[in-house]
C-alpha positions in Angstrom: -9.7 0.6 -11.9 -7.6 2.1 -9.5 -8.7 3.6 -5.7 -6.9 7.1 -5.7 -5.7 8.7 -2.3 -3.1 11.3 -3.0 -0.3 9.2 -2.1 2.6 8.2 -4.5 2.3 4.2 -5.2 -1.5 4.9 -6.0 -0.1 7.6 -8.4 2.5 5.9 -9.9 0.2 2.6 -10.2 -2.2 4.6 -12.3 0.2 6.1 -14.6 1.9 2.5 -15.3 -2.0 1.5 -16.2 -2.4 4.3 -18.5 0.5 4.1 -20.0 -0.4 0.1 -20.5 -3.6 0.5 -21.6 -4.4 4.5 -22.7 -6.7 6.7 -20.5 -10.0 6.0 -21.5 -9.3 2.1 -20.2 -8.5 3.8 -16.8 -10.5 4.7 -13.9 -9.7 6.2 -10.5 -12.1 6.3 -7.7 -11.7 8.4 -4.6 -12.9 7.3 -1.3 -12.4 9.9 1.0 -13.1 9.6 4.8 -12.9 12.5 8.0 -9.6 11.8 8.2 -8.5 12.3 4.6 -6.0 15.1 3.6 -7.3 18.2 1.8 -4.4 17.6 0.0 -4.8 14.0 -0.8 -8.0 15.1 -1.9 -6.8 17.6 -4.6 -4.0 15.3 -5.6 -6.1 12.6 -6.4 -8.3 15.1 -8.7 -5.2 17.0 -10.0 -3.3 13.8 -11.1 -6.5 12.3 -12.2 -6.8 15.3 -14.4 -3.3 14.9 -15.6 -3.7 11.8 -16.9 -7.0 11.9 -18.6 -8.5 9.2 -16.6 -12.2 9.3 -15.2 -12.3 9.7 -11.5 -15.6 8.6 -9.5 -15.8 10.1 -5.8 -17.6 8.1 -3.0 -17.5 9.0 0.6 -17.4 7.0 3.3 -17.6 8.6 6.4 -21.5 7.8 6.8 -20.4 3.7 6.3 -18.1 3.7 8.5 -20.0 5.7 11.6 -22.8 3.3 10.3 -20.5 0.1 11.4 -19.4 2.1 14.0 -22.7 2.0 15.4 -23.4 -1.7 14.3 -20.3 -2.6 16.7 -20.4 -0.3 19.3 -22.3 -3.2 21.4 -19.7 -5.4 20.8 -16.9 -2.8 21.2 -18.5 -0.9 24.5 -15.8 -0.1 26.9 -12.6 -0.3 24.4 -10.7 1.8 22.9 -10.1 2.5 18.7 -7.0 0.9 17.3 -6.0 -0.6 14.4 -9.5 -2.3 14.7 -11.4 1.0 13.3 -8.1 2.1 11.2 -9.0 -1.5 9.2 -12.9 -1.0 8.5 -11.9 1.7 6.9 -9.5 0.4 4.5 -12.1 -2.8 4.2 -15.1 -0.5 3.0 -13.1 0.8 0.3 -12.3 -2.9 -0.5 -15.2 -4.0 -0.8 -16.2 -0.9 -2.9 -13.9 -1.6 -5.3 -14.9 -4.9 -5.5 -18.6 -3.7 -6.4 -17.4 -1.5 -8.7 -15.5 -4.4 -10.5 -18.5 -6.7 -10.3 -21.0 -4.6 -11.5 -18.8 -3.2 -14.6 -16.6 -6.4 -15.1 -13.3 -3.3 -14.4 -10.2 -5.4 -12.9 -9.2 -3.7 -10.0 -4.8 -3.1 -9.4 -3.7 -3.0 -6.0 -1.3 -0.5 -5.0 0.8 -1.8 -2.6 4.6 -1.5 -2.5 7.1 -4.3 -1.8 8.1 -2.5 1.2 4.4 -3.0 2.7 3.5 -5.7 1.4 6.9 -7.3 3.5 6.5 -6.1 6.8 2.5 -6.6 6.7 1.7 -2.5 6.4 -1.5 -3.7 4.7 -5.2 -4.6 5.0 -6.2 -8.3 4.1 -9.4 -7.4 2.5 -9.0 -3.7 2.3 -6.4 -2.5 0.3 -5.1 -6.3 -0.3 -8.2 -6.3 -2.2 -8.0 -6.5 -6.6 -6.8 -8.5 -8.9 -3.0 -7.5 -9.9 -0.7 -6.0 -7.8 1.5 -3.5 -10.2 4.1 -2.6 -7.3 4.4 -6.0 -5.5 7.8 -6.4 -6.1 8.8 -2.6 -5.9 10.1 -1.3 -2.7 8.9 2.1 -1.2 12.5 3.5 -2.3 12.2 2.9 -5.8 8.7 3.9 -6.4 10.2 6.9 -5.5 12.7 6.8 -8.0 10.1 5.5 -10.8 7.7 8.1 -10.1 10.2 10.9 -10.8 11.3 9.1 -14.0 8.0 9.2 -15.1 7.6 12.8 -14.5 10.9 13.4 -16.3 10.1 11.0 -19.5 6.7 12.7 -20.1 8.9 16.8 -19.5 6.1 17.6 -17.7 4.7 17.0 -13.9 2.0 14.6 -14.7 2.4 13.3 -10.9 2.0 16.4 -8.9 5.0 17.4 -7.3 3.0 17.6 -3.7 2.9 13.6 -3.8 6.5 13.6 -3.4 7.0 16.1 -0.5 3.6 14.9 2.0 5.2 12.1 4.6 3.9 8.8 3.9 0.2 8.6 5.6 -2.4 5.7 5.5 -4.8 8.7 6.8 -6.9 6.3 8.6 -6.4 8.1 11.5 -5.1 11.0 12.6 -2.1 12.7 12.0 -1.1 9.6 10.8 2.5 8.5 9.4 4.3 5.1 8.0 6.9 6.2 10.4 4.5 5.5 13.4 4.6 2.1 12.3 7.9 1.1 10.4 11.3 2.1 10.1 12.3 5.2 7.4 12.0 3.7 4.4 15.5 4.5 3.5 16.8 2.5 6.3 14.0 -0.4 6.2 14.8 -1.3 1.8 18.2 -2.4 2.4 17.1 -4.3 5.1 14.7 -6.3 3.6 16.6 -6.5 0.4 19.7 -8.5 2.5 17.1 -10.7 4.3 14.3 -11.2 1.7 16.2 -11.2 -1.5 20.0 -11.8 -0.2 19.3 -14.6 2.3 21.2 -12.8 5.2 21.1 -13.3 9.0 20.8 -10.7 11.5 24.5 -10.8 12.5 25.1 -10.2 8.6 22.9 -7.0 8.3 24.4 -5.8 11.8 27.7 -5.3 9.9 25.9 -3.2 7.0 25.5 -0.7 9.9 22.1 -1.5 11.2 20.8 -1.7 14.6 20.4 -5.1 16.0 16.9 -4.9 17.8 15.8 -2.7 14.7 16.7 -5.7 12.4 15.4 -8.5 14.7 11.8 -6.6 14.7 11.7 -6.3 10.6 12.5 -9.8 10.2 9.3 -10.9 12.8 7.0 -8.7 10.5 8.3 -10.4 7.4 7.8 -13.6 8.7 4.9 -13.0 10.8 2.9 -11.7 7.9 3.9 -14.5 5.2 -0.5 -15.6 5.8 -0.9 -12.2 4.1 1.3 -12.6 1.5 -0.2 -16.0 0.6 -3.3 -14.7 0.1 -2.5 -11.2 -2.2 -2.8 -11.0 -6.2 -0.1 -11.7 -8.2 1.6 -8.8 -9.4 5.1 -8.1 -11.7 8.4 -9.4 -11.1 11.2 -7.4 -11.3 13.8 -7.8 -8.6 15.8 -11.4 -8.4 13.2 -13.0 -5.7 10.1 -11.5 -5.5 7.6 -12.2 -2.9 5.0 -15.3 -3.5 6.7 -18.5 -5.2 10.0 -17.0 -5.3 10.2 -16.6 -1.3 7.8 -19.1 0.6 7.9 -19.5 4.6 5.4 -21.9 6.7 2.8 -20.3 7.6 3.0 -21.7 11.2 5.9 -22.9 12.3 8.6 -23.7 15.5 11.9 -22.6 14.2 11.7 -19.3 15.4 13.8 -18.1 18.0 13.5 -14.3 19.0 
């Protein structure tokens, strides 16, 4: 069982399940929320569709104003952040996990390497399953993997509006990666010289990369290594994946920026 959004890991991670384990072992579920995509919307149905898998649909806008309100004593007199951007993720968690409780379904998490790094995910949200497909995949080359797949099967089974839509977690809005993290094109090669190479800042600086850029990816990696240790296993396919292959303290004193 796969949660569906429209965006391209969750569609490539549900064609590498299908083509594992055929269509009618395969199901999508679509969680949509007020700040959902049109577009994301149909995607999810149309690629869905493509790939002969059922697709349940649950809402969740009247869950989340309902812990909206639950919290709003607690949360009188601040402003939405993250905070609210999380619930979200965290209800369709833990729908998921009902799902897979009630139906014994295993649920695959969707997240990229490039995420899962950098700590662009929700402990509990969409951290949440039982195998991570993409773990060790960064953001670049599900890219590249998606379009393969397209081109092996000769026709667009992902549709081709997954590609072209700017990276969103849409749990806010107007939302983009970009807000957050570096281009993707820029942030892979980074990680890949500090996570899988073993270089040092003054290292990446030469590969042409800004300084302070580098210095602030390298505190997320680290910074988030208590998410890491806590996420499914997934497949390896680069020469250090994340988990036993890379493992930091979780607190620690040797760090100095």
């Amino acid at each position: 069982m796969i949660g569906l959004s429209g965006r391209i890991d969750y569609a490539l991670t549900a064609a590498v399940a299908v083509d594992a384990l055929g269509e009618k072992r395969v199901i999508g579920v679509t969680m949509p929320s007020q700040y959902s995509s049109k577009g994301s919307i149909g995607d999810s149905e149309l690629l869905a569709r493509n790939l002969g898998i059922r697709l349940i649909k649950i809402p969740i806008t009247e869950i989340f104003q309902s812990y909206l309100k639950t919290l709003s004593p607690s949360f009188k007199g601040l402003k939405p952040n993250v905070t609210e951007e999380n619930i979200q993720a965290r209800i369709r968690g833990n729908i998921l996990m009902a799902l897979s409780n009630k139906f014994g379904w295993l649920v695959l998490t969707t997240g990229n390497k490039s995420e899962m790094s950098v700590g662009y995910c929700t402990l509990y949200g969409d951290m949440a399953g039982g195998y991570a497909v993409l773990k060790d995949v960064p953001k670049t080359l599900v890219y590249e993997l998606t379009r393969f797949r397209n081109k092996k099967e000769g026709i667009t089974i992902i549709p081709k509006s997954v590609f072209v839509k700017p990276p969103s977690a849409e749990l806010r809005p107007n939302q983009k990666d970009e807000d957050s993290l570096p281009p993707y094109p820029t942030l892979d090669p980074i990680l890949q010289a500090y996570v899988e190479e073993d270089k040092g800042v003054e290292e990446i600086v030469k590969m042409g990369f800004k300084e302070n850029m580098i210095r602030e990816v390298i505190h997320m990696v680290d910074r988030n290594e208590y998410k890491r240790r806590q996420s499914p296993p997934g497949v390896k396919i680069t020469h250090r994946a994340l988990g036993k292959d890379r493992r930091l303290p979780v607190t620690n004193k040797y760090r100095n920026f």
